[in-house]
N, C-alpha and C positions, 0 to 999 in steps of 0.2 A: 504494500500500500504506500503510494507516494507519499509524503510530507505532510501537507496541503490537505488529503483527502482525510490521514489522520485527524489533525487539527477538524476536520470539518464534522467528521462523525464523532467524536467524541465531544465538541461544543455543542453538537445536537442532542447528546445525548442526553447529557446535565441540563439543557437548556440555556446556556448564556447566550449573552451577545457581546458583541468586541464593536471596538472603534481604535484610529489609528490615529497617531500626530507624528508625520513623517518629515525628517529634514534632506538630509542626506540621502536617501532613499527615495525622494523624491515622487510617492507613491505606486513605488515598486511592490509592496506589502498590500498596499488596499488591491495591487492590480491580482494578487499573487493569489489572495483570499476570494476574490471575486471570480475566478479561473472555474472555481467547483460551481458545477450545478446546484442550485437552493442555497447560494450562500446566503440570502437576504433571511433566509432563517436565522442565521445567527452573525451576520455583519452590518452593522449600522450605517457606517459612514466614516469620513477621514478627514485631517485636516492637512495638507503640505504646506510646510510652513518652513521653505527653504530661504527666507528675507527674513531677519531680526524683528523686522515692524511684524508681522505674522503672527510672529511668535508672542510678541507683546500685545499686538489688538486682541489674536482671538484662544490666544493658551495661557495668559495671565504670566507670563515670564515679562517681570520691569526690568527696563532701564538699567535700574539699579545693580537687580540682582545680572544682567548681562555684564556688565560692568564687572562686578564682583567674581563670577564665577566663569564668563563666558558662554556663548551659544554650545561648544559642546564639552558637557561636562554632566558626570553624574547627578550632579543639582538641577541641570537647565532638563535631563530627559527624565525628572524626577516628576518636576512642575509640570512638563508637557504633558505626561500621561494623567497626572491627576487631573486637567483641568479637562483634558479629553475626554474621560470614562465622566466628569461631571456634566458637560456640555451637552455630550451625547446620551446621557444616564443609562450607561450599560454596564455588564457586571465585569469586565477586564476592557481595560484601554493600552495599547502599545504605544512606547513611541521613541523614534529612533534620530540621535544627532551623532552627526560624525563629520569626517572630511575622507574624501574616495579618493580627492584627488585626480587629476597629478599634483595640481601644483595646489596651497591654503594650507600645508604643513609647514613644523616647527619643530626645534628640538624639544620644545614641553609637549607641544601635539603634533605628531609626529602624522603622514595619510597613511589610513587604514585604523586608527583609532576611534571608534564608535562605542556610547552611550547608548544602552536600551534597556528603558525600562518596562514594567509592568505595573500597572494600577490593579488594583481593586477595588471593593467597597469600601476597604478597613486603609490600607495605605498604599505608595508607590515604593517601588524599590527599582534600582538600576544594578545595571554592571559594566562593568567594561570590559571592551574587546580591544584585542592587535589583528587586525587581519590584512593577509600579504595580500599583492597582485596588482593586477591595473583597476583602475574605476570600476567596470562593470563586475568586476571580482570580487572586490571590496563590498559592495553595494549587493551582489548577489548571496554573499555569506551573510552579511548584516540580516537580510531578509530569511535566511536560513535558521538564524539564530532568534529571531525573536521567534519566531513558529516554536521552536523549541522550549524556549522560556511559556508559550502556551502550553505545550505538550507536559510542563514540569508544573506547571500552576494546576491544572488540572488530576494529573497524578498525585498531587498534593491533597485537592479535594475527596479522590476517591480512596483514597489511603484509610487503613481502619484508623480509628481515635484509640492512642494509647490505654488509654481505659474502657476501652470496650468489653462488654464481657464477651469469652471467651465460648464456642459452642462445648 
């Protein structure tokens, strides 16, 4: 079972819905969820918010905090995803800042470093990635990898609760 088709039968199964706030990616992820048959069952909507202004009118990331922390950073794909999963009120929102590159690296951010987070109802969490290659490489792992981070939020869910009792 491809990726994709995973993520899609298993958000059916729980019933959630997702939404997206894509920088870097450029709505490579909304395009990728949208590929399966019946995704409107469980995919909302997205936001590409590849311009800083984007990011600040409609994912709630100030100024300030861009200043502070920059466009891609564990905090900035923190904020995108919670403001995501609130705008769109769904039960997981992704959302992915980086630089693909070639060129908008640095020795602190170096191309192929990407931020992606996950929202939920309760909070956001990020991670960061190094990933090799040219742009569409970069960009196509990024999108590989949040699918995954669904595939683990999900696994998560269906997990027994430590204190369950036992048959």
């Amino acid at each position: 079972m491809s990726q994709m088709r995973e993520v899609a039968a298993r958000l059916r199964a729980v019933g959630w819905t997702v939404s997206v706030a894509e920088s870097c990616t450029a709505g490579g992820l909304a395009f990728e969820m949208t590929r399966v048959a019946g995704s409107s069952a469980f995919f909302i909507g997205g936001i590409i918010a590849y311009d800083n202004a984007v990011k600040t009118a409609l994912l709630d990331v100030s100024e300030d905090h861009l200043e502070r922390f920059g466009a891609v950073s564990a905090e900035t794909a923190e904020v995108m995803a919670a403001a995501c999963r609130e705008r769109f009120d769904t039960d997981l929102a992704l959302s992915i800042t980086g630089i693909a590159g070639p060129g908008g690296g640095s020795e602190a951010k170096p191309v192929g470093l990407v931020y992606i987070a996950l929202a939920d109802r309760n909070r956001a969490r990020s991670r960061e990635y190094r990933f090799d290659g040219d742009r569409s490489e970069v960009r196509r792992q990024a999108i590989s990898a949040a699918l995954d981070r669904i595939l683990e939020r999900l696994a998560a869910e269906e997990a027994p609760s430590p204190n369950a009792e036992k048959a």
